[in-house]
C-alpha positions in Angstrom: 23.1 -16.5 6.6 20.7 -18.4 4.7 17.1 -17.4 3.0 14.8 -19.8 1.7 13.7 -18.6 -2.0 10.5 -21.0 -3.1 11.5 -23.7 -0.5 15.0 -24.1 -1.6 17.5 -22.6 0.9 20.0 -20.0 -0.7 22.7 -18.1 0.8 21.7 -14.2 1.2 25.3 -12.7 0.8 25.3 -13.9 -2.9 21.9 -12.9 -3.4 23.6 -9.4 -1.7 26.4 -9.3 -4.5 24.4 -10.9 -7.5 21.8 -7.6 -6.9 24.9 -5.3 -6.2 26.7 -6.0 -9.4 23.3 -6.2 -11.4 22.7 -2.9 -10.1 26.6 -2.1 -11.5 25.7 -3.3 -15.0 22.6 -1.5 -15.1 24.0 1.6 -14.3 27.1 1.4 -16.2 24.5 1.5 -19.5 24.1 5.1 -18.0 27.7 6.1 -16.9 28.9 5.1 -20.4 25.9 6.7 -22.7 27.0 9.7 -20.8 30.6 9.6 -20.8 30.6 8.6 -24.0 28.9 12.1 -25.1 30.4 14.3 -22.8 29.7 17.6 -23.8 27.6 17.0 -26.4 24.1 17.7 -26.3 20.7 16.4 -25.4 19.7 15.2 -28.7 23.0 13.4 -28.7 21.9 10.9 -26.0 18.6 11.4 -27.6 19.9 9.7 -30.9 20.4 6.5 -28.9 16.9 5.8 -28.0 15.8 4.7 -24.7 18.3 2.5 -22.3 16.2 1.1 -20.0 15.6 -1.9 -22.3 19.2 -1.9 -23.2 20.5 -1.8 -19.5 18.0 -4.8 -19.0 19.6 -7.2 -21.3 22.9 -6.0 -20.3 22.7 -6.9 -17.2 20.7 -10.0 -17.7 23.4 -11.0 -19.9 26.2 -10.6 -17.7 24.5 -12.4 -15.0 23.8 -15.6 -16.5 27.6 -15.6 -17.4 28.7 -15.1 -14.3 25.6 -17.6 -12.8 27.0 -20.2 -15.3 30.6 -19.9 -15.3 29.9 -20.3 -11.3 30.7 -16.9 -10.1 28.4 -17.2 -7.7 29.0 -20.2 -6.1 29.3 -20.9 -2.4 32.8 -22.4 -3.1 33.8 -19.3 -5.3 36.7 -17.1 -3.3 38.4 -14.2 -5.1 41.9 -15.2 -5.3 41.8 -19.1 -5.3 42.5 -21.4 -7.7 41.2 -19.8 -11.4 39.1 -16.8 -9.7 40.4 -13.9 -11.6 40.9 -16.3 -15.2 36.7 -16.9 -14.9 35.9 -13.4 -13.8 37.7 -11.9 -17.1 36.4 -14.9 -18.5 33.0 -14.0 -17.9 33.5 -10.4 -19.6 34.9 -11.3 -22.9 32.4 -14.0 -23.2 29.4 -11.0 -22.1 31.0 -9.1 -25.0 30.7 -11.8 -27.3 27.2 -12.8 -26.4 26.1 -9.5 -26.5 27.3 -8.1 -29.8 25.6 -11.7 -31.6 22.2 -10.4 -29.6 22.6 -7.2 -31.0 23.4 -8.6 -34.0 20.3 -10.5 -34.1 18.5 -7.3 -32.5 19.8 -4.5 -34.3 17.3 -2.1 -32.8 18.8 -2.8 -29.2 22.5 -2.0 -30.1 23.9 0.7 -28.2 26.8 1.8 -30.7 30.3 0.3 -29.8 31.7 3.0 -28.2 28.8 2.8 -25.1 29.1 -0.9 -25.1 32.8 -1.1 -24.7 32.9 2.5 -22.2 30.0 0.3 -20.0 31.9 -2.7 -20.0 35.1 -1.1 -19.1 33.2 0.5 -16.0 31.4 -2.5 -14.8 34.7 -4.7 -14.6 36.6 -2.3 -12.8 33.3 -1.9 -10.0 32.3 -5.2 -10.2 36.3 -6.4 -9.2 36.1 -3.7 -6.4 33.1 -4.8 -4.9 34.0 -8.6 -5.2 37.2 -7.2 -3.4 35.3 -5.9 -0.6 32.7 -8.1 -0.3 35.1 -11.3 0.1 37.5 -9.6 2.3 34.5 -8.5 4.8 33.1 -12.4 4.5 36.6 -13.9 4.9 37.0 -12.0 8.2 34.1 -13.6 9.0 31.3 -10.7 8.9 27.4 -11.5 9.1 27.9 -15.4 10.4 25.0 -16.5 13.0 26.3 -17.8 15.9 25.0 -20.8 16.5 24.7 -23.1 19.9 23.7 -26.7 19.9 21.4 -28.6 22.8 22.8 -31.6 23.0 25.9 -33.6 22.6 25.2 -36.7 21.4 26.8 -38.2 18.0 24.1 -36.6 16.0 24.7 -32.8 17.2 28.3 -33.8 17.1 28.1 -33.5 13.5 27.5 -29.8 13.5 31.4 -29.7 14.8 32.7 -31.2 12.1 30.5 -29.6 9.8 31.5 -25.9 11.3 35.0 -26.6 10.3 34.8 -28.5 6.7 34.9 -26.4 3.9 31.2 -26.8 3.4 30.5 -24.3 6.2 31.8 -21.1 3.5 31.7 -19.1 6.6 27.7 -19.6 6.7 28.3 -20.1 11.0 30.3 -20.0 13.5 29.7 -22.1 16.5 29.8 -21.5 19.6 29.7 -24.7 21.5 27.3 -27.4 23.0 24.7 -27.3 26.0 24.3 -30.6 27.6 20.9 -31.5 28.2 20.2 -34.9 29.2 22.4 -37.6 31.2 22.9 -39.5 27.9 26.9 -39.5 26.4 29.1 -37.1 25.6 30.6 -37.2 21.9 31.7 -34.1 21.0 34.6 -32.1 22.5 34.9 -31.1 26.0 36.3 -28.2 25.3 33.4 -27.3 23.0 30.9 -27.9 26.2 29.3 -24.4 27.4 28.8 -24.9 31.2 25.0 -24.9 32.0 24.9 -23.2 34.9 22.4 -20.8 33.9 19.1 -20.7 32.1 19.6 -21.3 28.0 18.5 -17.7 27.6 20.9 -16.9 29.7 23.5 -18.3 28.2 22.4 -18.0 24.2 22.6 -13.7 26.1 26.0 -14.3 27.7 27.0 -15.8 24.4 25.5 -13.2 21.8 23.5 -16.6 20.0 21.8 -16.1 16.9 20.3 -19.3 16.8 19.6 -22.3 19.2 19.6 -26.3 17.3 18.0 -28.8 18.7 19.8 -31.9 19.1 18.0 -33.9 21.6 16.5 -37.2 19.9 14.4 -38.4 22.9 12.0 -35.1 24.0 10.2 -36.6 26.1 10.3 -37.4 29.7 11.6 -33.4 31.1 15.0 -34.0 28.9 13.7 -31.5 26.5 12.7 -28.0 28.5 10.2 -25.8 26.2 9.9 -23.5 28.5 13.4 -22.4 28.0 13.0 -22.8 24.3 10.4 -20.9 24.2 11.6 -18.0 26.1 14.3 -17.4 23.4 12.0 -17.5 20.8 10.6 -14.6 22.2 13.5 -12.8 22.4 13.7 -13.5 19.1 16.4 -16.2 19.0 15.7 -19.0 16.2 15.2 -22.0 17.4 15.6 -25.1 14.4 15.7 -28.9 14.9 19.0 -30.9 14.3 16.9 -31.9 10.9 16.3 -28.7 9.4 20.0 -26.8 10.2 21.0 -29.9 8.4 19.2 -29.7 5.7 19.5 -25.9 5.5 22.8 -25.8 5.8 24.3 -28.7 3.6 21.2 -29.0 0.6 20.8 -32.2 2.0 18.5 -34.4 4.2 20.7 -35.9 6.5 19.6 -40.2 7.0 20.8 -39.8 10.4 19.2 -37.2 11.6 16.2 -38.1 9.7 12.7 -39.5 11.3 9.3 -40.7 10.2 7.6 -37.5 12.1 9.9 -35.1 10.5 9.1 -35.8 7.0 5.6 -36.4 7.8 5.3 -32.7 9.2 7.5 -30.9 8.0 7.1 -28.0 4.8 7.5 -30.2 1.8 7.0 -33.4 -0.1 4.4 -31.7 -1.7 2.8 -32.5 -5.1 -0.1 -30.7 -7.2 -1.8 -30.9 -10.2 -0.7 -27.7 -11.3 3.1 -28.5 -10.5 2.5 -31.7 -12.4 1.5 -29.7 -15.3 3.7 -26.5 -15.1 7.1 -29.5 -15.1 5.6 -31.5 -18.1 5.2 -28.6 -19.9 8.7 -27.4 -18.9 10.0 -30.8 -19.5 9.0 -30.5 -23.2 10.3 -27.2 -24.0 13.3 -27.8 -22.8 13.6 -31.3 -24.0 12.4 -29.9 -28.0 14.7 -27.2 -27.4 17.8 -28.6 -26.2 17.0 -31.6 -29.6 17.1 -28.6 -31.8 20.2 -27.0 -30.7 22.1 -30.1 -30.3 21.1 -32.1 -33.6 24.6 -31.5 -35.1 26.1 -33.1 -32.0 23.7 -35.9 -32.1 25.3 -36.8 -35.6 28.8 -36.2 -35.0 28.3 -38.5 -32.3 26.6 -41.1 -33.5 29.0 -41.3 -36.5 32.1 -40.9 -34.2 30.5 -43.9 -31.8 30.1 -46.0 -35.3 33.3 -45.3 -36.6 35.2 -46.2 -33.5 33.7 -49.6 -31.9 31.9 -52.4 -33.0 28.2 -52.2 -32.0 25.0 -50.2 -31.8 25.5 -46.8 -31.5 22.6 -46.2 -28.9 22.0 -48.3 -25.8 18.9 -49.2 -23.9 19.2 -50.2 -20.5 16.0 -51.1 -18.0 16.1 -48.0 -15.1 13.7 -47.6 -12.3 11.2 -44.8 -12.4 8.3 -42.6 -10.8 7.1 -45.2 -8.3 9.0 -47.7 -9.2 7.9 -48.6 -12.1 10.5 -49.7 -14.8 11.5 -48.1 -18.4 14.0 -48.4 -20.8 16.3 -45.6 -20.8 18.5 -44.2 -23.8 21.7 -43.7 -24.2 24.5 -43.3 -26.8 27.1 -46.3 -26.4 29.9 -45.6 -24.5 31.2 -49.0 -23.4 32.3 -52.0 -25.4 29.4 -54.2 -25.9 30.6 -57.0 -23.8 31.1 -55.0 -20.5 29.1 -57.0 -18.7 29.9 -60.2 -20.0 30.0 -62.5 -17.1 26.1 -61.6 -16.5 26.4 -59.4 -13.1 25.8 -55.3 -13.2 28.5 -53.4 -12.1 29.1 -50.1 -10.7 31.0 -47.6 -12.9 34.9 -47.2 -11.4 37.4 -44.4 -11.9 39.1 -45.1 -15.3 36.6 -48.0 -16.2 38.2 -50.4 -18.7 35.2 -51.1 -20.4 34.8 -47.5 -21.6 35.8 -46.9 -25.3 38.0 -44.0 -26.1 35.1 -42.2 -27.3 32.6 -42.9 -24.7 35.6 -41.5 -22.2 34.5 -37.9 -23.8 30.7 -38.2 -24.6 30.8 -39.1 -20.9 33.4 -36.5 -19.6 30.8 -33.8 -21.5 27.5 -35.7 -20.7 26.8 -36.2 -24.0 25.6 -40.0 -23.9 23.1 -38.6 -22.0 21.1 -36.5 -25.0 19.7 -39.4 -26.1 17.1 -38.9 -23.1 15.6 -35.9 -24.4 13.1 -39.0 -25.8 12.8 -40.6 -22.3 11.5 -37.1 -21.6 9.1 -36.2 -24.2 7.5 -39.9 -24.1 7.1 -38.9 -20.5 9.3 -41.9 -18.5 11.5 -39.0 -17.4 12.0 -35.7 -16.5 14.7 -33.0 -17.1 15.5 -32.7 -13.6 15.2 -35.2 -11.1 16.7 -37.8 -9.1 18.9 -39.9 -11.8 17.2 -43.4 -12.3 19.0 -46.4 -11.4 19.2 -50.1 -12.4 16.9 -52.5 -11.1 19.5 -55.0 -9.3 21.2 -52.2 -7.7 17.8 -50.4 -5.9 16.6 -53.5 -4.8 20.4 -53.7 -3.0 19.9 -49.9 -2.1 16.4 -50.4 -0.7 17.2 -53.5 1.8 20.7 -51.5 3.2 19.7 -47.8 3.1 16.5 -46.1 4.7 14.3 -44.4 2.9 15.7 -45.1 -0.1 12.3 -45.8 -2.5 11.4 -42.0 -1.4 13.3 -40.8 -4.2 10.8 -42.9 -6.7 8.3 -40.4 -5.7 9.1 -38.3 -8.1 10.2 -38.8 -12.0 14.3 -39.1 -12.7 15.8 -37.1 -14.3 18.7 -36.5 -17.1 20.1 -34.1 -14.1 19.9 -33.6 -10.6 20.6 -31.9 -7.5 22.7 -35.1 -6.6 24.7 -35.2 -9.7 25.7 -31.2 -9.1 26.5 -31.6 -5.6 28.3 -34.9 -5.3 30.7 -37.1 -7.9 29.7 -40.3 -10.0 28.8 -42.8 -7.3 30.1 -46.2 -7.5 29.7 -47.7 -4.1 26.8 -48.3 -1.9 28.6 -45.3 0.7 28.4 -42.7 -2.4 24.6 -44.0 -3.3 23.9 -43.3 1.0 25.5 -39.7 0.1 23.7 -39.2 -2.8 20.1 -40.4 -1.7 20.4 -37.4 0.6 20.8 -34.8 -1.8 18.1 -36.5 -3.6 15.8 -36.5 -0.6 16.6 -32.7 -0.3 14.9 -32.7 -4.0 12.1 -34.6 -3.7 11.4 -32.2 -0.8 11.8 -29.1 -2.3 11.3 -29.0 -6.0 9.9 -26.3 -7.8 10.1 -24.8 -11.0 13.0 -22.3 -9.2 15.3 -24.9 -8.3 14.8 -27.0 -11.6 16.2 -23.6 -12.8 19.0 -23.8 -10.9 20.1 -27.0 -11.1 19.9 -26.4 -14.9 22.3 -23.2 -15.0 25.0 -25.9 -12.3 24.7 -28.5 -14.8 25.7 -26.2 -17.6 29.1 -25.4 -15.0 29.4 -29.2 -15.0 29.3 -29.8 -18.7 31.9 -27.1 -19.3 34.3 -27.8 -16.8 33.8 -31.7 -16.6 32.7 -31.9 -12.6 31.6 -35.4 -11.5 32.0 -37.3 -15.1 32.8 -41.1 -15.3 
């Protein structure tokens, strides 16, 4: 099941866990003040000061680990791939992070013996509930069960969808009501006989949720009256569109219409959101410049030392309505790469890269150089990443709706770039546009937030570099 936090879609049984185990570090502050005193007195615990503020940061703390290192991912299962190395991961770097703010903070420090005892409690509850609670979603617990009207190609896609990986257990479906005379492209086996009304059957079925499939609604093909009758009986009813984009943080192109993006909730834009991003934009942008000005050197040495050439690049990118800007990066290809005149798309194992432009651009760092394309105002920190003249005006003429992502500024990171590799075909730009879509539709302040704590899981573990 899904809720929709600020317009951007989020799934409810992490939010479940993320409060669960933030109520587990909170009250381990507690458990261990106590324990750790046992059958002392009250002006023991007294000597400690208050905890509330303590617990706070504690759990804050912890949190954001476990938000970075990607603990609560959709993907994440307890038990695959390096599950249990991040989650002790995630401890030892809490410890760490927590004795340098105390360090900083003296006046928050809680004595070693609490901070260790709280610790020690939280990982063993926080590994029990994350037992539990992916046991009781791996048998499938809490999915909506969902039936489709219609069963054309369109809908079909909700099959294939229901059995990828990408589903996480969010669904299950049931199967598909054929509502028109128009063709059949999904499984027989997957058809539910209409032989009764939908309520009916969404009741025979135990349905949580009836999607709309049906393109042409016009004509009798599309019956409201049944729709509307399980709306009342408080069944949710959702076009093809939305469960798309609900489902997959995307805008589906194929599903997608004029009308649909005309009315629907989104692609909205205020002076006040302007305002509260720019402002965002710079503190971030001056920030991240301070922290990273020892990188900036090492790498702009390492990038002189090691090829022949300027150690930044500029390259002309397409921005907020298409307007065009040089963008900055550090060099991380030799300076003929494109020496026979023609842009190219960057390829698995590109040639052209130098040795040290491989690793700036496995870590993302040839991007810092942007933090300027962001306080000149060109760009901002998040948004739809800006590409190269010749290729839009390809993209434009093959892909529809494609200038919609030039409504807003580009960005040094995206919602595309956590969600989907390096593109390097026309196919992966398609894929990517919808992600980007999904963006310009949604943003706020929250998910900018987001997509900045993913892209801090991409640039330690590499995802998506070229």
């Amino acid at each position: 099941m899904k809720i929709r936090v600020f317009r951007h879609y989020l799934d409810a049984p992490t939010w479940i866990l993320a409060l669960l185990e933030g109520a587990v570090f909170f009250g381990s502050v507690y458990a261990a003040a106590h324990l750790r005193y046992l059958g002392g007195t009250a002006e023991n615990l007294n000597e400690l000061g208050p905890l509330y503020g303590r617990a706070i940061v504690i759990t804050a703390t912890m949190l954001t680990i476990f938000l970075v290192l990607g603990l609560y991912n959709a993907e994440f299962r307890w038990g695959e791939r390096n599950s249990y190395f991040l989650h002790g991961v995630s401890f030892v770097l809490g410890f760490a992070a927590l004795t340098v703010i105390f360090y900083v903070v003296p006046h928050l420090f809680l004595g070693r013996g609490v901070l260790g005892i709280s610790l020690v409690i939280a990982f063993a509850a926080v590994t029990a509930i994350r037992v539990l609670f992916f046991v009781v979603l791996g048998g499938g617990a809490g999915r909506r069960r969902v039936i489709v009207l219609g069963t054309g190609s369109r809908p079909a896609k909700i099959a294939e969808l229901a059995k990828s990986k990408d589903n996480h257990n969010r669904f299950a479906l049931v199967g598909f009501v054929r509502a028109d005379d128009h063709e059949i492209e999904v499984d027989p086996e997957q058809l539910v006989p209409n032989n009764a009304p939908l309520l009916a059957l969404a009741r025979q079925n135990r349905v949580d949720e009836v999607v709309v499939g049906i393109r042409q609604r016009r004509g009798g093909t599309l019956n409201m009256k049944d729709l509307l009758e399980c709306r009342m009986e408080g069944i949710h009813v959702v076009d093809l569109s939305t469960f798309f984009e609900r489902e997959t943080g995307k805008v589906q192109l194929e599903s997608l219409n004029p009308s649909w993006m005309v009315f629907s909730d989104g692609f909205n834009r205020s002076n006040i959101r302007t305002t509260v991003k720019r402002v965002f934009d710079i503190a971030v942008s001056a920030s991240l410049l301070l922290l990273t000005f020892p990188v900036f050197l090492l790498t702009a040495l390492a990038v002189r030392l090691t090829s022949n050439g300027p150690v930044f690049y500029r390259q002309t990118r397409v921005g907020e309505c298409g307007q065009n800007f040089d963008i900055l990066k550090f060099r991380s290809m030799r300076v003929d790469a494109e020496k026979e005149g023609a842009p190219q798309w960057a390829s698995q194992k590109d040639s052209r890269v130098t040795p040290i432009g491989r690793f700036i651009r496995k870590v993302r760092i040839d991007e810092l150089p942007q933090v300027f394309n962001v306080l000149k105002g060109d760009m901002s920190f998040v948004g739809p990443r800006p590409e190269r003249p010749f290729f839009v005006n390809q993209l434009i003429s093959k892909i529809p709706y494609y200038s919609a992502r030039h409504a807003v500024k580009p960005g040094i990171t995206g919602w595309a770039q956590i969600c989907y590799p390096y593109g390097s075909s026309i196919e992966d730009a398609k894929e990517k546009l919808q992600y980007d879509l999904y963006y310009v539709k949604n943003h706020t302040l929250f998910l900018d937030l987001i997509i900045m704590f993913q892209t801090a899981q991409v640039v330690l573990f590499g995802r998506g570099a070229r």
